[in-house]
N, C-alpha and C positions, 0 to 999 in steps of 0.2 A: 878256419874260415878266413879269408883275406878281408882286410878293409882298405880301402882306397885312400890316398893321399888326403883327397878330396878337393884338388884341381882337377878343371874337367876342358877337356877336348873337344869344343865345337865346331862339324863338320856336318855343309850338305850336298848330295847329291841329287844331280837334276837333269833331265833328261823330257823333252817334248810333252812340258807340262806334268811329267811324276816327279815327287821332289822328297827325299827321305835326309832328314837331320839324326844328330844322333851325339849326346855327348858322351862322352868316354874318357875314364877316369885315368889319367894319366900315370900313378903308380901301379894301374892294374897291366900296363901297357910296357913299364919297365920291366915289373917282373916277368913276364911273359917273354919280353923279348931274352931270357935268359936261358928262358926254358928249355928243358932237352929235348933235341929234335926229335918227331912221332914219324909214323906213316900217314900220309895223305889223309887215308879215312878215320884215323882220331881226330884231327882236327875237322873233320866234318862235325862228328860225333860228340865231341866237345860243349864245354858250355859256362861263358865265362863271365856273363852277366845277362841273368831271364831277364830282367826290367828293360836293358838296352833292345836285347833282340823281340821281345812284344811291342816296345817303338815302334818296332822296323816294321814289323808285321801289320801294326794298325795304319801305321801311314800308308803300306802298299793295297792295302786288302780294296781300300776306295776303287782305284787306278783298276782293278779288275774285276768287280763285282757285276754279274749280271753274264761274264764271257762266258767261251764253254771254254772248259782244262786246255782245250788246244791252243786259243785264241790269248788266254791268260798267259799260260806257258809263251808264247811267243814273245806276246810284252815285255814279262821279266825279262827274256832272254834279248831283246833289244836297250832295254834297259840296262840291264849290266854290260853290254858289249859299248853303249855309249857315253852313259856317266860319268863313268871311271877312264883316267889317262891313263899308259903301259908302260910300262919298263920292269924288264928282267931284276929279278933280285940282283944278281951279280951288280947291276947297274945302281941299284938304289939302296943295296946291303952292304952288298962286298962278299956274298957269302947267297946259299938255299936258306926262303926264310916262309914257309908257307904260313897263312893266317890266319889268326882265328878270326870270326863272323866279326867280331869287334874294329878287330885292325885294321879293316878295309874304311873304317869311320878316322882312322887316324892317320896312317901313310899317306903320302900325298899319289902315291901311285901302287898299282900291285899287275900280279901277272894269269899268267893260264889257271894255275891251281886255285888260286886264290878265288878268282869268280868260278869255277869251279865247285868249291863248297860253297859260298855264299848261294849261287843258284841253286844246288841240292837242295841247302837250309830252305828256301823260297818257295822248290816244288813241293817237299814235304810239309812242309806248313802253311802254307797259304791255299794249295792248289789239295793235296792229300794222296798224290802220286809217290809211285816208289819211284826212285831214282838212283843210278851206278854212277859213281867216279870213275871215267873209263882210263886208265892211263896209255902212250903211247911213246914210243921213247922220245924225249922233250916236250912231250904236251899232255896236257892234263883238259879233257872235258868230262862230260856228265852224257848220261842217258837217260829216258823217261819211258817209265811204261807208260800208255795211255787208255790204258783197258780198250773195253769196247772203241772206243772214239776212233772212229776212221785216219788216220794220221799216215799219210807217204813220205817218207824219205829215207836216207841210210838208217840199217839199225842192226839189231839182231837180234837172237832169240836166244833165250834163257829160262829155265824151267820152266819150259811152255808160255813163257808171257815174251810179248815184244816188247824190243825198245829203243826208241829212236834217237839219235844221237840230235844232242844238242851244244852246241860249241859258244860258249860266252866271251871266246877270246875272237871269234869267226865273223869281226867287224862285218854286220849289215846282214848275218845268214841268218836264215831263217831256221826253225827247227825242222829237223832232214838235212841238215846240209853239214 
C-alpha cells in the first residue's frame, strides 16, 4: 500500500463554465514518475487514487446531467480539448511519458495520449459507454460506442458495435471528426 507524503498539489481545470479541482499528493506523483513504462491501455486501466478520481467524476457529472450520451460525450470531449494547454512530452519531459488520470491534475501541460485515457476514464464512468484507445502512428485518440444513439461521423465497426472516433487533442472537433 503506498502512503502519500502528505503535500498535496492544488490544480483546476476550467473550461466555459465546467471547472474540476483536484489535489494530488505529491509523493504519489514522484514515485510514479519513476515507474516502468506500460502500454497505453494500462495506464487507462490503472488506478492511482479512487478518492481523487470520484472528485473528478462528481464535479463533472453536474455539467451533464439531463444530456443524452451524445450531447454529454461531446462536452467532455470539448472540455478536454480546452482546458488543458499542449505540449509534446519530449517538450515538457525530455522523454515518452503517458499519464496517469492523476497527472493531468499535476503537469502543467500534457498531450494526445494523455487526454486520451483521461476521456476514456470520463466515458466509461460518467456516461457508461465502451470506449477504444485508437492508436495511430503519433497519435493517440479514443473511440465510443454509442449503442442505439444515432451518432454520424468517422468510426468503425467492431464486433458488430460501432464506434465513433472521438479526438481530444482535435482542438474545436466535435465527436465524428
Amino acid at each position: 500500500i503506498y502512503i502519500g507524503n502528505g503535500k498535496k498539489h492544488n490544480h483546476t481545470l476550467s473550461w466555459n463554465g465546467m471547472e474540476v479541482t483536484a489535489d494530488i499528493d505529491e509523493g504519489m506523483i514522484e514515485m510514479v514518475r519513476h515507474y516502468p513504462q506500460m502500454d497505453i491501455p494500462r495506464y487507462a486501466d490503472s488506478e492511482l487514487d479512487a478518492g481523487v478520481r470520484q472528485n473528478i467524476l462528481n464535479q463533472l457529472k453536474p455539467h451533464i446531467s439531463g444530456m443524452t450520451k451524445k450531447a454529454a460525450a461531446n462536452k467532455l470531449l470539448h472540455f478536454l480539448q480546452f482546458a488543458f494547454d499542449y505540449a509534446t512530452d519530449d517538450d515538457q519531459h525530455g522523454y515518452e511519458k503517458p499519464y496517469f488520470i492523476e497527472e493531468n491534475f499535476y503537469y502543467p501541460k500534457n498531450d494526445c495520449e494523455d487526454r486520451a485515457i483521461f476521456y476514456a476514464f470520463l466515458i466509461r464512468n460518467l456516461l457508461g459507454l465502451d470506449v477504444h484507445l485508437v492508436h495511430f502512428p503519433g497519435h493517440e485518440c479514443t473511440a465510443v460506442c454509442f449503442g442505439t444513439e444515432n451518432v454520424i461521423g468517422s468510426g468503425y465497426r467492431y464486433e458488430g458495435k460501432t464506434y465513433i472516433i472521438c479526438d481530444p487533442t482535435y482542438i474545436g472537433a466535435n465527436i465524428g471528426q
